[in-house]
N, C-alpha and C positions, 0 to 999 in steps of 0.2 A: 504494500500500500504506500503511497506516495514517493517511489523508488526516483522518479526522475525529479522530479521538487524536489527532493530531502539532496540529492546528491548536488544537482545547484546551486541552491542554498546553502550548503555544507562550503561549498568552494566560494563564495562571495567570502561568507565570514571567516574562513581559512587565511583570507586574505589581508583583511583587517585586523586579525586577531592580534597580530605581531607587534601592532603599533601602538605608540606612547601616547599617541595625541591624534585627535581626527580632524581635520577642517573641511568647511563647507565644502569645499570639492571631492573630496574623500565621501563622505556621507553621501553627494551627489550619484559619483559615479556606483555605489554600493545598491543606491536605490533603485538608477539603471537596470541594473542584473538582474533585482527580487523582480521587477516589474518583467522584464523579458523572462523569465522563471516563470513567472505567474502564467502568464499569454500563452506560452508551450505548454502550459496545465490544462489549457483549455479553459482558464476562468474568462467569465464575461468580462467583458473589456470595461462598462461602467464600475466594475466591482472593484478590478486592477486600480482604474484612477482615485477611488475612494479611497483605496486602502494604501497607495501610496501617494494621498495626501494630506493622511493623516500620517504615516509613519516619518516623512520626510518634514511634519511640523512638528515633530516630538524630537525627531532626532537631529537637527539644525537648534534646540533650545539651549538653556543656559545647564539644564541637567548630563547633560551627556557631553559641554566642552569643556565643562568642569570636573568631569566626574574623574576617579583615579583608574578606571578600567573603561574610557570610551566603547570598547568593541561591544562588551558584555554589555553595557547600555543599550547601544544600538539592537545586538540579539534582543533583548529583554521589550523593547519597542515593536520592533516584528511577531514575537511571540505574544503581546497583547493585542496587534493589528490581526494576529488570526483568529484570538480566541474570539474579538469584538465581530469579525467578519461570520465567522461558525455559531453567534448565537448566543454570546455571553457566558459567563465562568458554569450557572449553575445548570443541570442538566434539566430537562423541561420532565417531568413523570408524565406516565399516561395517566387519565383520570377516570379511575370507576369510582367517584362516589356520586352515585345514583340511586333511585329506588330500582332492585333487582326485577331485573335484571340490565345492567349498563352495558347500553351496544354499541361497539365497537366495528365502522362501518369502512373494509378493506374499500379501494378505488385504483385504477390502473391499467395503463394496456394491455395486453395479452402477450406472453412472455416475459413479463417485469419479474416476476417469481411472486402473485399476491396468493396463490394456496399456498404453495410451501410456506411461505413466511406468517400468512392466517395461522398455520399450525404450530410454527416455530412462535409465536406470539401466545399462544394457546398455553404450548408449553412451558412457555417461561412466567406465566400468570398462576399457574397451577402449584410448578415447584417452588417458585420463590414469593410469590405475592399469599400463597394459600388460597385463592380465588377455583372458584368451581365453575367448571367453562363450558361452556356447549358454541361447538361449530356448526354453518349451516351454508350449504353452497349454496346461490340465486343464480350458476353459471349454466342456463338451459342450454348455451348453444356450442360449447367448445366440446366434442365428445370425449366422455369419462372425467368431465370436469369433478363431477357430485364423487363419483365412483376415487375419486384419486384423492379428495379431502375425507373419504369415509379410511379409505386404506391408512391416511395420515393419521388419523386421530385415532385409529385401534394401536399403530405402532406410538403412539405416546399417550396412551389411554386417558382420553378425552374423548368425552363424548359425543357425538354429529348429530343432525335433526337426520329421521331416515329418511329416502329417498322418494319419492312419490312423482310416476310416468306422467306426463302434461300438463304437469302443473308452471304458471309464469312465474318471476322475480317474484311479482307483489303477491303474491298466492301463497309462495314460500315464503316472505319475509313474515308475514301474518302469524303463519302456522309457528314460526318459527316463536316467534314473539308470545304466541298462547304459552307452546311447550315449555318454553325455558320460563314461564313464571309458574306454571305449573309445578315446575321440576325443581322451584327453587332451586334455579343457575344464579350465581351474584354477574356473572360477563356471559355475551353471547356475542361470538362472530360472525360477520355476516361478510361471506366470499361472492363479490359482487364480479358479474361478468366482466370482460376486457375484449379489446377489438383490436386489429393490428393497426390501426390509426384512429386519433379522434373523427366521430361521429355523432351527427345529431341524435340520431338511433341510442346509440351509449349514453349520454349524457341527460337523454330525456328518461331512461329505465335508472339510472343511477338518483338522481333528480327526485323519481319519485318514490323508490325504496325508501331516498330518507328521510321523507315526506311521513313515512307511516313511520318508518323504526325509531325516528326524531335521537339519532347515534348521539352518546358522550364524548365519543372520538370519531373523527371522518380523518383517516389517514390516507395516504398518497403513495401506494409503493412503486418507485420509480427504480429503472437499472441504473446505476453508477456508470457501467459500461458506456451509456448511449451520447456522453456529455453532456452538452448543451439542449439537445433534445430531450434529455430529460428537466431541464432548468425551463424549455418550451411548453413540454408537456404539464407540469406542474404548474404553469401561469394558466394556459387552458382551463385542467379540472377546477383551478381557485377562481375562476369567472364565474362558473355553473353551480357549484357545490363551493358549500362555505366549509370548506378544509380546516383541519385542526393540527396536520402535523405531519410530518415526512418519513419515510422509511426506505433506506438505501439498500439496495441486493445488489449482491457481488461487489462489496466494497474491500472484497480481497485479491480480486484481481485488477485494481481499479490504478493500476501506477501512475496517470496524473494528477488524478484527483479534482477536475476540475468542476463537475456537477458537484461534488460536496462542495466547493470552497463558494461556489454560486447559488446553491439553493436558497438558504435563509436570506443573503439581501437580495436574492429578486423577488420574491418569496415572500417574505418576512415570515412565514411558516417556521418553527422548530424543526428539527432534526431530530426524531425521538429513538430512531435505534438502526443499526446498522447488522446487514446479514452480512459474514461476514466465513464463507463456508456452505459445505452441501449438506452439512449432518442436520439436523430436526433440532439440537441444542444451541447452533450456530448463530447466535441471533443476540445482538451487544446494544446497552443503552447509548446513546451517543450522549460521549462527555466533550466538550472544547478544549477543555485543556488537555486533555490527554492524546486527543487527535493533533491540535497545535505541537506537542511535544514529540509528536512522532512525528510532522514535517520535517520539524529540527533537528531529529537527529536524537530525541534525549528517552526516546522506547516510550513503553506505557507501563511500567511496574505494577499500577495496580490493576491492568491485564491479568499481567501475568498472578499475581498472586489468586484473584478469580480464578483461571484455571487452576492451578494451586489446588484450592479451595475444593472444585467441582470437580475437577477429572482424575484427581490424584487417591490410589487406596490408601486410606489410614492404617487400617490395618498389617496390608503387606510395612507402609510406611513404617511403623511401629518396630513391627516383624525385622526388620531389617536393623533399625536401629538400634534393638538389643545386639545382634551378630556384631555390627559392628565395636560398638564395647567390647568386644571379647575380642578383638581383634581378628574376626572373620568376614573373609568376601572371598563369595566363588562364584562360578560361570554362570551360577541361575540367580545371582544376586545383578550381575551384570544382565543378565537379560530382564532382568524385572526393570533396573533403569530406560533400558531400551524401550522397552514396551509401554513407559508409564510416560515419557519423554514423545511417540508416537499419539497417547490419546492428548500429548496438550498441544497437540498442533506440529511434531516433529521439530528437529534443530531449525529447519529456517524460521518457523513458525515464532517458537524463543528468542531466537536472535534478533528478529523482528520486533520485539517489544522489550528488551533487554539495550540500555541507554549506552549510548557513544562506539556500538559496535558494528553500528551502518558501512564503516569505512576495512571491515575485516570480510566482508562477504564475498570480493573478487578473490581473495586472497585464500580464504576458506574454499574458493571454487576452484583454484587453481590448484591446493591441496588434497582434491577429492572429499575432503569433507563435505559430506550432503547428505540427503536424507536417503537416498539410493545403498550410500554405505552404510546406514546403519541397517538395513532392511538384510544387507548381506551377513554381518554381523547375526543379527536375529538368525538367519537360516544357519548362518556357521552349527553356533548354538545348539541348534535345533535337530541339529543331525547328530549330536552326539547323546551318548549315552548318560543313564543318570551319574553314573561312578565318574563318567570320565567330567562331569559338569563339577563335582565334587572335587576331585582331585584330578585338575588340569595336567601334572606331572604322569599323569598313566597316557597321555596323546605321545605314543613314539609313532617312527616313521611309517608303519603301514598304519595305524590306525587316523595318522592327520589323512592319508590318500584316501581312507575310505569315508569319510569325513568332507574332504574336500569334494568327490564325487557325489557324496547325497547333498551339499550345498551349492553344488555348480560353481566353483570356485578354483582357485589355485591353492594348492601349498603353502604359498608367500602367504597369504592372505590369513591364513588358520596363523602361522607365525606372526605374524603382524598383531591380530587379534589375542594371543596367548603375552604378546611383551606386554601388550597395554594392560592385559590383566593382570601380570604380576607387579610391574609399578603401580596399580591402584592398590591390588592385596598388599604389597610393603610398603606403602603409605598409611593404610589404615594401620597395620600393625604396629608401624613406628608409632602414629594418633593415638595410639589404645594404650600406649604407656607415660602419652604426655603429661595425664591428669586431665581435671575441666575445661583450659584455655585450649587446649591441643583435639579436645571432642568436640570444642565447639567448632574449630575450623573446621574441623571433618565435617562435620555433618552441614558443615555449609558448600565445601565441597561437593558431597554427595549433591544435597538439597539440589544446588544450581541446576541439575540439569537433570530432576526427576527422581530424586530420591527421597521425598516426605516434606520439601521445605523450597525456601528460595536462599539465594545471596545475602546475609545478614538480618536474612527474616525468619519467623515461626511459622509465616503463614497464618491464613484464616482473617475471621472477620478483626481483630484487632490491630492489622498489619492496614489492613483494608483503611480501617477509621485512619490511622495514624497518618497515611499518606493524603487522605483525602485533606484534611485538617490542615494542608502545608498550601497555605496562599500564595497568588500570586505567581503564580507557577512555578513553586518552589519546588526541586525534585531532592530529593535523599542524597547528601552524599554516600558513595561506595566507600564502603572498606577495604582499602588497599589488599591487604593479607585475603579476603574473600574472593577482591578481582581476581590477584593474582592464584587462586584455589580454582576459580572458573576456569580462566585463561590455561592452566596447564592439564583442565580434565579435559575441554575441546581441542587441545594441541594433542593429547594423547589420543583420541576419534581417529587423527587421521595417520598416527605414528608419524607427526613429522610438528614441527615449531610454528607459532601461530603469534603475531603483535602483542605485548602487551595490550592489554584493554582500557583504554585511556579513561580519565575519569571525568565527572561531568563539570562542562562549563560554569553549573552553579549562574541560575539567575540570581542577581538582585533582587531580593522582595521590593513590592512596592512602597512608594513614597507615603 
C-alpha cells in the first residue's frame, strides 16, 4: 500500500534531512516533489493544491526556520497535511444506535466487492462490537448474487434473510425489515444491487430501498483500484443518496493510493474502513494517522499489534514460551513461527507495517527473503519426521536427500535451513541462562516475527491503548537491542546479512 508515495516521499526528505538550516528555497523546491508525488498518486489535482498550500504556509513560518531540527518540522507538516486531507486524527465509528434493528445500507457498482465486504462488515460487528447481525441481499439481477451472501454468512455464521424466487428490492427490503425485528437483530445488512456503470435504473431502486429501510448508515463501497473513478463514482451516488461514509476494497493492492488520499475532500464523506485482503476477516477501521504514517515510511504498529491480538495462538504462544525458558527450540517450534507469521499476513505483510523498514524491501528481495521462502521452509519441515523435527542432528546425508525430495528442494536448502536453526537454538540457550533482562530480549526476539508478542511489546488491548494515547502522531520509539533482535532473526530467513533497521525519525509533538 502506498509503495510509490512512501518511496518519493522517502527520497524528498532523505534529502533535506542532512541539513542544518532550511530557506525558503529549500522548502520550495521540497514542496515541488511532494506535489509531483502526489499527481503520480493519482490524487485530484484541487486536492494537491490545497494540501500544498497549506503545507508550504506552515513550512515557510517562523516554526520550522527557527526550529533546531528544520527537516523533522517540515516531515511533521506533511504528516498533519495528510492526516487533515484523510479526515482528521479521530477515526469516524459506524453508528448502530438505533431502535433495532439499525440498517446499515451497502451502495456501489458491481464488482467494487459490496457482498464480500456486506459480510466482512457483518463479521467484524458480530466479533468485536457483540452486535447480532442478519444479512439480506436486494441483488435480483447479478446471478447467484442472494446465493453467494447466503454461502458468506454460513462460512462466518451470521445469519441471511432466506431466499425467496420473484421477489423485487423493495419486497425484500420489507420482509427483511419484518424479520430482523422479529428476530431481535440489533444490525441488518442490506446488499443492494450494482451495475457496471451508473444508471438511472440503479439509482432510482437504491433511492427507494432507502426510502422504506430509512438506513443508520448508507455507505459507498468503492474499488481503490479504479482511482479517480472511484472519487467520480462517489460524487455521483452522494447526489442521489444522502451517503454516510466510504469503504475502500483492495486497499492492499492499491500502491498509489490516490482514491484514498481524494475521497474525503471531494467527498467530505469519512473513510470508515478499508478491505484490505480476500479473507472474510480482512476488513480494517480506517484511522488517519496510521494511514499518514504508513505514507511516510513510519508502519502502522498498532496494525500490527491487532493482528497480534487476533490471528496469533495464545496458547501455542504460551506453549512455546515455557520451552523457551528451559532453553529449548526445535524444528516444530520453528514451524509454528512460520505458520503463525503466515496467518498475520506473511513477512511482507509485517514488514509492511513495521516502521523505517520500507527502505530494506529491494534488498530483502535481492536476498531471496520473501514469502515464497518461507512457504519452502514450511515444506522442508514438513517432510521430515517427528524424531528428526526433534532432534535436527539425526538429518545425515541420505536422510537430508530424502527430505529434500519430498520438499522439492535442494540439499543446500535443508543446510541452509538447519544453520538458521541452530543459531536461533544457541541463542535461546545462551537467553535461558541470562536471567530476566536476557528473557526478555528473547522473547522479543521471538515475539517480532510471530512468536506470542511484538518488538518491545506484550501485545493485546493494553499495547493497543498505549499507542493510540501518543498524539500528534507521535510513534514509539524502538529499542535499539529489540531492533537489533529483529534485524538478525530476518537476516537469518534468508542465511545471509540484512541493514541494520534504522530507527524512527521521531515527530515532534504538537505545539
Amino acid at each position: 500500500m502506498f509503495e510509490a508515495l512512501n518511496e518519493r516521499l522517502t527520497g524528498v526528505f532523505d534529502r533535506i534531512t542532512g541539513r542544518g538550516a532550511l530557506s525558503e528555497k529549500d522548502v520550495a523546491e521540497a514542496m515541488r516533489e511532494v506535489r509531483v508525488a502526489l499527481l503520480e498518486a493519482d490524487v485530484a489535482l484541487p486536492v494537491v493544491k490545497d494540501f500544498i498550500a497549506f503545507a508550504t504556509e506552515r513550512a515557510t513560518g517562523e516554526e520550522v526556520i527557527r526550529s533546531v531540527k528544520p527537516a523533522d518540522q517540515v516531515i511533521k507538516i506533511v504528516y498533519d497535511g495528510l492526516i487533515e486531507m484523510l479526515g482528521g486524527e479521530e477515526p469516524v465509528p459506524l453508528n448502530t444506535n438505533a431502535t433495532p434493528p439499525a440498517v446499515v445500507l451497502m451502495a456501489g457498482l458491481q464488482g467494487s466487492g459490496k457482498t464480500t465486504t456486506s459480510a466482512k462488515l457483518a463479521l467484524r460487528l458480530t466479533k468485536f462490537d457483540r452486535k447480532k447481525v442478519m444479512l439480506a441481499s436486494l441483488d435480483t439481477r447479478r446471478p447467484a448474487a442472494m446465493e453467494q451472501l447466503a454461502t458468506l454468512g454460513k462460512q462466518i455464521e451470521v445469519a441471511t434473510l432466506p431466499i425467496v424466487a420473484g421477489e423485487s428490492a423493495v419486497q425484500i427490503t420489507k420482509r427483511a425489515l419484518s424479520s430482523a425485528r422479529l428476530q431481535g437483530f440489533d444490525v441488518l445488512i442490506l446488499d443492494t444491487a450494482g451495475r457496471i456503470t451508473l444508471d438511472e435504473g440503479l439509482m432510482n431502486e437504491v433511492a427507494e430501498v432507502a426510502d422504506i429501510a430509512r438506513p443508520v448508515e448508507t455507505l459507498l463501497v468503492a474499488d481503490s483500484l479504479t482511482g479517480q473513478d472511484a472519487v467520480r463514482t462517489a460524487k455521483a451516488f452522494h447526489e442521489r443518496l444522502p451517503l454516510t461514509g466510504l469503504i475502500l476494497t483492495r486497499a492492499d493492492g492499491d500502491g498509489r493510493g490516490g482514491a484514498m488520499l481524494s475521497m474525503r475532500a471531494v467527498t467530505g464523506l469519512p473513510i470508515k474502513y478499508l478491505g484490505a485482503g480476500e479473507k472474510v476477516d480482512a476488513l480494517d477501521v480506517f484511522d488517519a494517522r496510521r494511514v499518514a504514517g504508513r505514507i511516510l515510511g513510519q508502519g502502522d504498529i498498532v496494525a500490527l499489534v491487532e493482528k497480534a491480538a487476533t490471528e496469533l495462538d495464545q496458547a501455542k504462544a504460551e506453549k512455546m514460551a515455557r520451552k523457551l525458558a528451559k532453553g529449548q527450540f526445535d524444528l516444530d517450534d520453528l514451524m509454528n513461527q512460520l505458520q503463525q507469521m503466515k496467518r498475520m499476513g506473511g513477512l511482507q505483510g509485517i514488514m509492511g507495517l513495521l516502521p523505517g523498514v520500507a527502505k530494506m524491501k529491494a534488498q530483502m528481495a535481492d536476498s531471496g527473503v520473501d514469502d515464497r521462502m518461507i512457504a519452502r521452509q514450511e515444506a522442508i519441515i514438513s517432510s521430515m519426521t517427528k524424531a528428526e523435527r526433534r532432534k535436527p542432528d539425526l538429518l545425515n546425508a541420505s536422510r537430508k536427500k530424502r527430505v529434500a525430495a519430498g520438499a522439492g528442494v535442494e540439499v543446500s536448502e535443508i543446510n541452509r535451513l538447519l544453520k538458521q536453526h541452530r543459531q536461533m537454538a544457541d541463542m535461546v540457550k545462551s537467553l535461558s541462562r541470562g536471567g530476566p533482562k536476557k528473557m526478555q530480549q528473547m522473547a522479543a526476539m521471538m515475539g517480532g516475527l510471530g512468536g506470542g508478542g511484538l518488538p518491545g511489546m506484550g501485545g493485546g488491548a493494553a499495547d493497543i491503548a498505549r499507542l493510540k494515547s501518543l498524539g500528534g502522531g507521535k510513534m514509539p520509539d524502538p529499542d535499539p537491542e529489540q531492533l537489533k533482535a529483529l534485524q538478525d532473526r530476518l537476516a537469518g530467513l534468508g542465511g545471509g546479512q540484512l541493514p541494520n533497521l534504522p530507527g524512527l525519525p521521531g515527530f515532534p509533538p504538537k505545539k
